[in-house]
MITORTI-383928 format. One line per 2 residues: number of its first residue (from 1); for each residue z, y negated, x negated of N, C-alpha, C. Coordinates in nm, 3 decimals, padded with zeros to 5 digits. Example, Ala and Ser with C-alpha at 12.3 -4.5 7.8 and 13.67 -1.06 7.14 Angstrom:
<sites>
1	00.780,00.569,-01.319,00.780,00.450,-01.230,00.780,00.330,-01.320 ~ 00.708,00.225,-01.285,00.714,00.106,-01.367,00.787,-00.003,-01.290
</sites>
This chain:
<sites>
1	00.378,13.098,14.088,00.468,13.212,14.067,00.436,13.324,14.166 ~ 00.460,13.440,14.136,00.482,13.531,14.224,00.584,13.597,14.232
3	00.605,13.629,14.384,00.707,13.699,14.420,00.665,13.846,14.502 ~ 00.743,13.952,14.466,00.681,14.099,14.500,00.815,14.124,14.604
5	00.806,14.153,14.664,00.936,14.147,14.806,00.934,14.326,14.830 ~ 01.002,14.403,14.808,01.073,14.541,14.872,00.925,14.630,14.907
7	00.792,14.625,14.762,00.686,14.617,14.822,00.693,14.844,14.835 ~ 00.641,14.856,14.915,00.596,15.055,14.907,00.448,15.053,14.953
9	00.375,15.113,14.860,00.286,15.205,14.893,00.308,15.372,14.949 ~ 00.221,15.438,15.044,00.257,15.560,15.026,00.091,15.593,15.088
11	00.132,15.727,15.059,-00.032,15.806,15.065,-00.027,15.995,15.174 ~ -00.084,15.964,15.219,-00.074,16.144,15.287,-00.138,16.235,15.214
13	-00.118,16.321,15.193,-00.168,16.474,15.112,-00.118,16.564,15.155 ~ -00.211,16.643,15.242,-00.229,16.747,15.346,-00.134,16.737,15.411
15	-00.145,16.624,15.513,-00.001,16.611,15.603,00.106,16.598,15.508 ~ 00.178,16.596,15.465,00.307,16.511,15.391,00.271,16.387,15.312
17	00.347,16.298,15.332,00.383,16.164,15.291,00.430,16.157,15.196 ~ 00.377,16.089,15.095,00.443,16.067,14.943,00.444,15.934,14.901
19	00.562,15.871,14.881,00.556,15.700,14.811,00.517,15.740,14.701 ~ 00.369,15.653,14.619,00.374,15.631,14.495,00.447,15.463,14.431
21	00.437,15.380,14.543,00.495,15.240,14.490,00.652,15.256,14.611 ~ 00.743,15.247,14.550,00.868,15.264,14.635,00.974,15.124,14.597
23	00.955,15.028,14.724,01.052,14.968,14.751,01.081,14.864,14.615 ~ 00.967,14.825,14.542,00.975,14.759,14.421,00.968,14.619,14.454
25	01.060,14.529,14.355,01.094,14.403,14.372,01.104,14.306,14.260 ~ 00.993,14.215,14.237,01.058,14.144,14.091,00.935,14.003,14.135
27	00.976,13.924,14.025,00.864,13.778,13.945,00.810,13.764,13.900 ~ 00.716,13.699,13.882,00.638,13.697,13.757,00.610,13.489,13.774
29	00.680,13.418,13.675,00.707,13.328,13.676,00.546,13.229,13.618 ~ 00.541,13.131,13.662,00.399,13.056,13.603,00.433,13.028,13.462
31	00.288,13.120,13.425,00.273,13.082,13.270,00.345,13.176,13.160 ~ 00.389,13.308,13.219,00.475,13.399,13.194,00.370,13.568,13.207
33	00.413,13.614,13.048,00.320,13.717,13.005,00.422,13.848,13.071 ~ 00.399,13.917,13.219,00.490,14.045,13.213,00.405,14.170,13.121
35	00.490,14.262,13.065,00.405,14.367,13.088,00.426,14.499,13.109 ~ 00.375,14.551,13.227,00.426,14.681,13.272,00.362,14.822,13.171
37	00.490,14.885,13.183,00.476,15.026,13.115,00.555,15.138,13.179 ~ 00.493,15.274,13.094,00.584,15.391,13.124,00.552,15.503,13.156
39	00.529,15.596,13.204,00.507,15.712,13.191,00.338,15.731,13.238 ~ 00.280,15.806,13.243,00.156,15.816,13.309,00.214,15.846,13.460
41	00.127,15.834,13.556,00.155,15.904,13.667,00.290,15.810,13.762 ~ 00.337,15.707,13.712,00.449,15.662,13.762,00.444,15.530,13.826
43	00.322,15.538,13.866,00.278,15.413,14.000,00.212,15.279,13.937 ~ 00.197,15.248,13.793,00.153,15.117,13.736,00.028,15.081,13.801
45	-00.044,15.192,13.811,-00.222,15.170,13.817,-00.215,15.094,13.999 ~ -00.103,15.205,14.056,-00.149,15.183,14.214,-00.059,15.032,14.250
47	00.038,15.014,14.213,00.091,14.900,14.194,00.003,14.823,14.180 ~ -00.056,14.762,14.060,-00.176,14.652,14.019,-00.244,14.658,14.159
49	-00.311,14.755,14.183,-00.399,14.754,14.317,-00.329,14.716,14.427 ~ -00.227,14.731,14.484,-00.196,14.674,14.606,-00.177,14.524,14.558
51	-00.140,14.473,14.472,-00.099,14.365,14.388,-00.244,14.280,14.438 ~ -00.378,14.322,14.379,-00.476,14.313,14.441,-00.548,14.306,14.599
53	-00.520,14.374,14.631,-00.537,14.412,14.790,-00.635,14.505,14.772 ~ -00.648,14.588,14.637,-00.736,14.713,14.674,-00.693,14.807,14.765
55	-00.582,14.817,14.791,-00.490,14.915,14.820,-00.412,14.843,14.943 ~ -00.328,14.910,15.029,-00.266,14.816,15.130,-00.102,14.865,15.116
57	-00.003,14.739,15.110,00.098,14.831,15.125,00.115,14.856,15.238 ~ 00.225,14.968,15.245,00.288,15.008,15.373,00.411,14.912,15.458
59	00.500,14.869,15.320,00.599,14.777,15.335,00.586,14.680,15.244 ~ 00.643,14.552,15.262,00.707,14.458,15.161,00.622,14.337,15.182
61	00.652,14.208,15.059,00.565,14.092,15.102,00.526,14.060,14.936 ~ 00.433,14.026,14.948,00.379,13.929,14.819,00.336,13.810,14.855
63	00.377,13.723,14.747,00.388,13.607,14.753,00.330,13.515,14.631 ~ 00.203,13.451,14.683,00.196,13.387,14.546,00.199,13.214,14.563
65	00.255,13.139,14.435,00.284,13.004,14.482,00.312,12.990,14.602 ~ 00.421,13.045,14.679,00.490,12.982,14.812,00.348,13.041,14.943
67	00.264,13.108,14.911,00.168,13.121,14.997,00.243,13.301,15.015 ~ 00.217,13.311,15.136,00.215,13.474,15.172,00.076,13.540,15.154
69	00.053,13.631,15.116,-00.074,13.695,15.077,-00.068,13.817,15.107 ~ -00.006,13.867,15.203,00.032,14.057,15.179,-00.085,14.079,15.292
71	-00.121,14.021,15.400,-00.200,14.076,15.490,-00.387,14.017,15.414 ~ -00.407,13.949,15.288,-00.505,13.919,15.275,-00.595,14.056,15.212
73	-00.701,14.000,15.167,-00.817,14.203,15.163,-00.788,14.099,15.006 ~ -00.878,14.157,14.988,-00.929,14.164,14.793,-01.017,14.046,14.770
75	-01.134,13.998,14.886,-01.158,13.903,14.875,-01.109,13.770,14.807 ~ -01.001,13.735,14.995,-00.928,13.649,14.981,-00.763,13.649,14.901
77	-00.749,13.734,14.806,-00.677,13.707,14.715,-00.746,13.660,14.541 ~ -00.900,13.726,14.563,-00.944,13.635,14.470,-00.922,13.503,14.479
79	-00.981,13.469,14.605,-00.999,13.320,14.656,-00.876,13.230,14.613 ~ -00.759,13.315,14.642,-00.613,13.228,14.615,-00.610,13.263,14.447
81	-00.682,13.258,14.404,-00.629,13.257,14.243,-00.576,13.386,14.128 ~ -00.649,13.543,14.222,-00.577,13.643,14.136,-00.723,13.690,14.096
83	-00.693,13.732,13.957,-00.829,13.811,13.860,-00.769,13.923,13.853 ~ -00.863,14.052,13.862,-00.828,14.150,13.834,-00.932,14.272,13.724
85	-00.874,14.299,13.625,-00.960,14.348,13.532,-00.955,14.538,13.545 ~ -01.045,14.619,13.601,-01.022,14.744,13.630,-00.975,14.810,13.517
87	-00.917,14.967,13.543,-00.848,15.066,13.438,-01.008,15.111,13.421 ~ -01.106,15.133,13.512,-01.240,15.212,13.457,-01.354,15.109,13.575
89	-01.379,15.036,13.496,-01.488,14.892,13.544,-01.574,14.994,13.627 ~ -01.619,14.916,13.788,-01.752,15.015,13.832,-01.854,14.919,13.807
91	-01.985,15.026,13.786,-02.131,14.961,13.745,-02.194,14.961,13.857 ~ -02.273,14.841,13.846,-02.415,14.777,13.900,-02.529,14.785,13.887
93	-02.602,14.893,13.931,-02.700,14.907,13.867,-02.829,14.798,13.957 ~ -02.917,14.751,13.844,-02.977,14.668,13.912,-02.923,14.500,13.872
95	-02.806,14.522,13.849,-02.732,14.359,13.835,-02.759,14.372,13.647 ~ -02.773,14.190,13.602,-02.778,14.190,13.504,-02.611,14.130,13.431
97	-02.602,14.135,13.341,-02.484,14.087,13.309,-02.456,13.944,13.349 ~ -02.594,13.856,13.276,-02.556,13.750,13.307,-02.525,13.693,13.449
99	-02.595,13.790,13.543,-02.576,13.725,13.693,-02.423,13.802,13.736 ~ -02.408,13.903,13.704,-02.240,13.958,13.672,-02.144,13.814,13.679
101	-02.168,13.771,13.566,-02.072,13.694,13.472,-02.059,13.578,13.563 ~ -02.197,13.536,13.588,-02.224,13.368,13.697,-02.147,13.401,13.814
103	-02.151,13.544,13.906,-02.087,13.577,14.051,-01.932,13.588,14.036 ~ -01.902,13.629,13.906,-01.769,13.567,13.867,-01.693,13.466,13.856
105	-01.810,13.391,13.767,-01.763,13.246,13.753,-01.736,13.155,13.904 ~ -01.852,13.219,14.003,-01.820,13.167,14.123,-01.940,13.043,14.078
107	-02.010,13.037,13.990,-02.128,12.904,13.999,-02.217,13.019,13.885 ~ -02.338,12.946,13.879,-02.442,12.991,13.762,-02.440,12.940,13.615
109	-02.442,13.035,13.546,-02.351,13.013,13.428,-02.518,12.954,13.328 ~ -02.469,12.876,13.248,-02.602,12.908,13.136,-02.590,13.026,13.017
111	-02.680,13.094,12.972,-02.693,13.152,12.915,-02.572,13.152,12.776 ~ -02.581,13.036,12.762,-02.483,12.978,12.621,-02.349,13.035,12.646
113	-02.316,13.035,12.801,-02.201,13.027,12.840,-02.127,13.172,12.844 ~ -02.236,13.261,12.926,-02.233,13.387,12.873,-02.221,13.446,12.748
115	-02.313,13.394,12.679,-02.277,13.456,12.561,-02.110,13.424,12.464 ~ -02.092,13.310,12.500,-01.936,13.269,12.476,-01.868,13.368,12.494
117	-01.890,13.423,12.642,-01.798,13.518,12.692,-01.774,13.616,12.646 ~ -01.897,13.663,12.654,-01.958,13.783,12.562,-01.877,13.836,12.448
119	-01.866,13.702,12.356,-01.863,13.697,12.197,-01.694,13.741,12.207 ~ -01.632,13.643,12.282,-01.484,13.679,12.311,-01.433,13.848,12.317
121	-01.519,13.877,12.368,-01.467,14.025,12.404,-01.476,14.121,12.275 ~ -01.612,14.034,12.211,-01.648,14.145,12.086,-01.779,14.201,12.120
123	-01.846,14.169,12.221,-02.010,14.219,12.269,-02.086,14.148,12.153 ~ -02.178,14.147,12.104,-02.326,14.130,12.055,-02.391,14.000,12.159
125	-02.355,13.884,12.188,-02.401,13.815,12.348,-02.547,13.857,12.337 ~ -02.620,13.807,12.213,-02.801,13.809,12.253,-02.789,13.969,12.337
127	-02.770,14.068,12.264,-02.794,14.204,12.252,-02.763,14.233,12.421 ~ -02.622,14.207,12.481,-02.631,14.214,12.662,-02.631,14.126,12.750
129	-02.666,14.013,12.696,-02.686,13.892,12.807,-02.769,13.948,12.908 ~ -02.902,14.006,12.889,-02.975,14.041,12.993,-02.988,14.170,13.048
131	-02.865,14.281,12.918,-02.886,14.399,12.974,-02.819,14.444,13.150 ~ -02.848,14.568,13.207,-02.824,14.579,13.347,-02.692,14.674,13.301
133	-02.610,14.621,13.393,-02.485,14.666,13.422,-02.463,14.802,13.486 ~ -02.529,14.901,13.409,-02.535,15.063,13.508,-02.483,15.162,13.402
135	-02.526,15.263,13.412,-02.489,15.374,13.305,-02.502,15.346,13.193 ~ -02.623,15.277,13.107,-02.657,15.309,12.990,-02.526,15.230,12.915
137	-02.432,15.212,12.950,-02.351,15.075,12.881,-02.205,15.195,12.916 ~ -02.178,15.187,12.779,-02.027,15.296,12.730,-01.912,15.285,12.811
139	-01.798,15.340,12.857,-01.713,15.292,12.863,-01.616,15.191,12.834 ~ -01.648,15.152,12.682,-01.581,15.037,12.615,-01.617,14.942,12.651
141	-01.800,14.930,12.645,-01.869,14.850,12.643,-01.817,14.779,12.813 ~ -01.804,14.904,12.906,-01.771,14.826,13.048,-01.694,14.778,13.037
143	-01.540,14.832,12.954,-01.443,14.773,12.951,-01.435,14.646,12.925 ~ -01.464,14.633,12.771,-01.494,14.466,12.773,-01.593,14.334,12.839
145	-01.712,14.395,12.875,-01.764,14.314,13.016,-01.636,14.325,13.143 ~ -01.580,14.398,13.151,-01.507,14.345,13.246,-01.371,14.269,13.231
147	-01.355,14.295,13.128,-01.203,14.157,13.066,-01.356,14.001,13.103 ~ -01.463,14.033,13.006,-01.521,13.895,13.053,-01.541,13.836,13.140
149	-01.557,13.926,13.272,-01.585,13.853,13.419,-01.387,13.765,13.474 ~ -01.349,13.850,13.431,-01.183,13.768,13.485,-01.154,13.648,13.343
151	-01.220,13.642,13.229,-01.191,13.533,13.171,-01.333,13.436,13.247 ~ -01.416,13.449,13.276,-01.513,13.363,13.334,-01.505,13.195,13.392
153	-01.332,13.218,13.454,-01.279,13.109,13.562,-01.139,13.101,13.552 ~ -01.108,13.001,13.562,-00.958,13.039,13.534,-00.867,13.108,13.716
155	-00.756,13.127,13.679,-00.670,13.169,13.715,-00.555,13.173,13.767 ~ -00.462,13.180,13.847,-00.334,13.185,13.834,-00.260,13.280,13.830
157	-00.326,13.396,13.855,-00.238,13.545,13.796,-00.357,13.600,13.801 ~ -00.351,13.649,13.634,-00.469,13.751,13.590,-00.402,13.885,13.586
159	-00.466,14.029,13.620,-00.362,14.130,13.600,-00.492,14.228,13.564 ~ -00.439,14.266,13.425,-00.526,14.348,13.314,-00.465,14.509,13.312
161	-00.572,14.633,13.375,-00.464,14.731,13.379,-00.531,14.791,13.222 ~ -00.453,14.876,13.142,-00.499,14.920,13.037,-00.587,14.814,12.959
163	-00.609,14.707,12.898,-00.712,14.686,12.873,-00.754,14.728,12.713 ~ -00.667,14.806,12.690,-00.725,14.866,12.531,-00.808,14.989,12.574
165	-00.830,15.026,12.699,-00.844,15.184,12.720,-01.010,15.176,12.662 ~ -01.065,15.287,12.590,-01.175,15.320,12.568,-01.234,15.196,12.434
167	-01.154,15.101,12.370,-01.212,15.014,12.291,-01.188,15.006,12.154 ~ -01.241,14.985,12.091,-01.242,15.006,11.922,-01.133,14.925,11.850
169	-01.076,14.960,11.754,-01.031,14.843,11.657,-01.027,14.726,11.698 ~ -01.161,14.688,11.592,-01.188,14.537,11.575,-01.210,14.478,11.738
171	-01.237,14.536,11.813,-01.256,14.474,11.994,-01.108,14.465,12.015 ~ -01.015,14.590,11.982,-00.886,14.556,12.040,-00.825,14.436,11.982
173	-00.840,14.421,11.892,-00.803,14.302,11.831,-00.829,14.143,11.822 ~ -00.932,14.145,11.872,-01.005,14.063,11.936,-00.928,14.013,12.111
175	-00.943,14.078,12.129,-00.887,14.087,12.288,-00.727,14.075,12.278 ~ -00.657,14.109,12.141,-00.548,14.049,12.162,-00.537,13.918,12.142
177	-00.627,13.820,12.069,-00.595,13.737,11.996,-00.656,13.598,12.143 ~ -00.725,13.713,12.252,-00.779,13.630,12.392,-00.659,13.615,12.466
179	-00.558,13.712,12.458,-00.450,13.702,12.557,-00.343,13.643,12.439 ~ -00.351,13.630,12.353,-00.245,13.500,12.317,-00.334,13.361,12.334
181	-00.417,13.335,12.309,-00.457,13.199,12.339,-00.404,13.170,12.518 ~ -00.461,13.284,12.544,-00.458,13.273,12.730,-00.302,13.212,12.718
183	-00.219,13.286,12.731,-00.092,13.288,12.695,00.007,13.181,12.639 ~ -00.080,13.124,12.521,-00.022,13.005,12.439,-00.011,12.889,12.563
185	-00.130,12.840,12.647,-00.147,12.796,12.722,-00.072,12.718,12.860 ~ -00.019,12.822,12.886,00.074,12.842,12.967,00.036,12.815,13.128
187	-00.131,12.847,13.137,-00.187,12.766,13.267,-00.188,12.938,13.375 ~ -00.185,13.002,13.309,-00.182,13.089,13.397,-00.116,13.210,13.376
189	-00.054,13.314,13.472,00.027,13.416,13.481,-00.041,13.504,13.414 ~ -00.004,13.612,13.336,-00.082,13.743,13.299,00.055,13.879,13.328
191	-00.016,13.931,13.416,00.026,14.074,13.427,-00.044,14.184,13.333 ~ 00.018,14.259,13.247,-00.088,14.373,13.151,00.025,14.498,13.137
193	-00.071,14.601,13.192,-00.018,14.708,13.220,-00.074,14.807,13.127 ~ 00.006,14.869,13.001,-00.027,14.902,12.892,00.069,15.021,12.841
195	00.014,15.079,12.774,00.075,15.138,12.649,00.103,15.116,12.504 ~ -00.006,14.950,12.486,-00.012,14.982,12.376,00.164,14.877,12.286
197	00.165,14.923,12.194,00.242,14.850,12.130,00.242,14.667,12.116 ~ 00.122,14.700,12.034,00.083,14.568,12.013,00.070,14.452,12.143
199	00.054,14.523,12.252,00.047,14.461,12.367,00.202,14.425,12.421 ~ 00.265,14.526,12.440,00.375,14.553,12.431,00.444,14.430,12.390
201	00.440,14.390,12.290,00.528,14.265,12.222,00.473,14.180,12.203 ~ 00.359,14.123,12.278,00.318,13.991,12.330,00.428,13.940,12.449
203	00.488,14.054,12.522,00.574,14.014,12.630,00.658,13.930,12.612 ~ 00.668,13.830,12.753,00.772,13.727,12.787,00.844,13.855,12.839
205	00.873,13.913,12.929,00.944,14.045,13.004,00.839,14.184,12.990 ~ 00.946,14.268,12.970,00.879,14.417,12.997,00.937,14.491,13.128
207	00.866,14.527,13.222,00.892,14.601,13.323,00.866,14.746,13.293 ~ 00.933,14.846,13.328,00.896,14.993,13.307,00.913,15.081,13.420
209	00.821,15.087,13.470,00.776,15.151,13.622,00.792,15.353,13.576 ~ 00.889,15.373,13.639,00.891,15.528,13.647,00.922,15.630,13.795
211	00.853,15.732,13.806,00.880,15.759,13.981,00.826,15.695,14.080 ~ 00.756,15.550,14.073,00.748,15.434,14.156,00.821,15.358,14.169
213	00.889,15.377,14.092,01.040,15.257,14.134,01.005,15.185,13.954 ~ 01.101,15.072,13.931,01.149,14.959,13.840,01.291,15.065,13.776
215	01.202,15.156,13.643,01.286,15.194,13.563,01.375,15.102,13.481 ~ 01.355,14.975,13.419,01.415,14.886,13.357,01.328,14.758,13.386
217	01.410,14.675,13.349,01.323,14.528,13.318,01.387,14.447,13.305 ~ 01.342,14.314,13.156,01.431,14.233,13.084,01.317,14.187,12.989
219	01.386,14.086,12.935,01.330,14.075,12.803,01.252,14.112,12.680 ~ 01.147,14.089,12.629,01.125,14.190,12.516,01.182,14.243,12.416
221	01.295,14.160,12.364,01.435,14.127,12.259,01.539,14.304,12.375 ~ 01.535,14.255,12.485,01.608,14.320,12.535,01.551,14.504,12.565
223	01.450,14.495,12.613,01.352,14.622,12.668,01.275,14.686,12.541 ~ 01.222,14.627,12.465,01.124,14.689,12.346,01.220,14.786,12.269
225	01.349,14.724,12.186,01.403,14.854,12.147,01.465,14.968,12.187 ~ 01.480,14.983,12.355,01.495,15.097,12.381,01.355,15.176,12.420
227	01.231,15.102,12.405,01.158,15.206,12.397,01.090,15.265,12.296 ~ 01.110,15.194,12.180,01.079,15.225,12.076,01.218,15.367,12.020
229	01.289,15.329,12.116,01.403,15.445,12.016,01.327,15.558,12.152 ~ 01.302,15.565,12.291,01.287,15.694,12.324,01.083,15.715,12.239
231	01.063,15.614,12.180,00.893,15.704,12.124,00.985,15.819,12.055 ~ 01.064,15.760,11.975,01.101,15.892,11.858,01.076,16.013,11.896
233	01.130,16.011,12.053,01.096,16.156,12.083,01.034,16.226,12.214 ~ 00.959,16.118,12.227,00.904,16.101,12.331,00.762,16.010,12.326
235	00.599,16.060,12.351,00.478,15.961,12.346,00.481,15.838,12.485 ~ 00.555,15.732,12.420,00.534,15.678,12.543,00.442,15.502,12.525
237	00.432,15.484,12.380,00.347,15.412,12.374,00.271,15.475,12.261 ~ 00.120,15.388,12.263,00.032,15.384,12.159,00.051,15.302,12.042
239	00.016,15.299,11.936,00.008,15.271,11.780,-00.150,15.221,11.739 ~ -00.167,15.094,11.723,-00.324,15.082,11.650,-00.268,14.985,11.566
</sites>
């Protein structure tokens, strides 16, 4: 389980201090799909990252399975069991996928194995098993190599920011049908920080982060139809 304790980020810009994560507090229970939403600009992205240890907070504690983790780097919160899938994957140039995929897995993968991965996401496996992980490879294309490196190994809290951003149809769909299996499961936590609908109501709970603070959060039964009544007049989720 995790526990997020009174967590704040804040940031300086030109001498003044601004919280983007303020004083936020909630669970995310084992085996339990949250998923955060809500405005652009309203702390989801930087959240995930301190969540991570990309980022450091200023205040608060995280907690995962009874372990304290708030002073660990990014490393060693992999190490304790958190995957993290980027909003815009960075490239390697020089690295091949498959050795990508193996430094993920944390052992050397066989080829077969990769391409498994591969196939999951919606890649072509023959077609980038050996391609290099640098520019020539789309945005989408990063996108879904990088959902594959956090499915690689398992988990105990995976946290997916956007992961429809930049991906087609038939891939999004695909990738939903990875996070319900994940999901069905019940072996590991998923955090997914989204817009999209369809994502949207995979949720065990919806959290809705606005300002930096915990605009609502409840149930999907409970949270989904009030945001479906402010889309009416308001873009606040996506439609595929």
């Amino acid at each position: 389980m995790l526990e997020v304790n009174n967590l704040t980020f804040k940031v300086n810009e030109n001498g003044i201090e601004r919280s983007i994560v303020k004083n936020i507090s909630f669970q995310v229970e084992d085996g339990e799909m949250l998923v955060i939403t809500g405005p652009n600009g309203g702390g989801k992205s930087t959240l995930a990252k301190v969540l991570m240890g990309i980022e450091e907070a200023d205040e608060g504690q995280i907690v995962l399975d009874g372990e304290d983790i708030t002073a660990y780097d990014i490393n060693h919160r992999a190490n304790a069991g958190i995957g993290f899938a980027f909003q815009q994957p960075p490239r390697f140039k020089g690295m091949t996928v498959i050795r990508l995929l193996s430094l993920a897995a944390g052992r050397k993968l066989k080829e077969s194995e990769c391409c498994g991965l591969l196939s999951r996401v919606g890649l072509c496996a023959q077609e980038y098993v050996r391609r290099e992980v640098d520019g020539t490879l789309s945005g989408g294309e990063m996108k879904r190599l990088e959902i594959a490196t956090v499915l690689a190994k398992p988990h105990k809290l995976c946290i997916f920011d956007e992961p429809e951003a930049g991906i087609d149809l038939w891939s999004f769909s695909m990738l939903i049908q990875e996070f319900e299996k994940i999901h069905s499961k019940k072996a590991e936590s998923l955090i997914l920080i989204s817009h999209q609908e369809r994502i949207i109501q995979m949720a065990d709970r919806i959290m809705v982060i606005e300002d930096g603070t915990i605009g609502a959060v409840g149930s999907r039964e409970e949270i989904l139809p009030r945001l479906l009544e402010k889309d009416d007049s308001c873009t606040c989720m996506n439609h595929k």
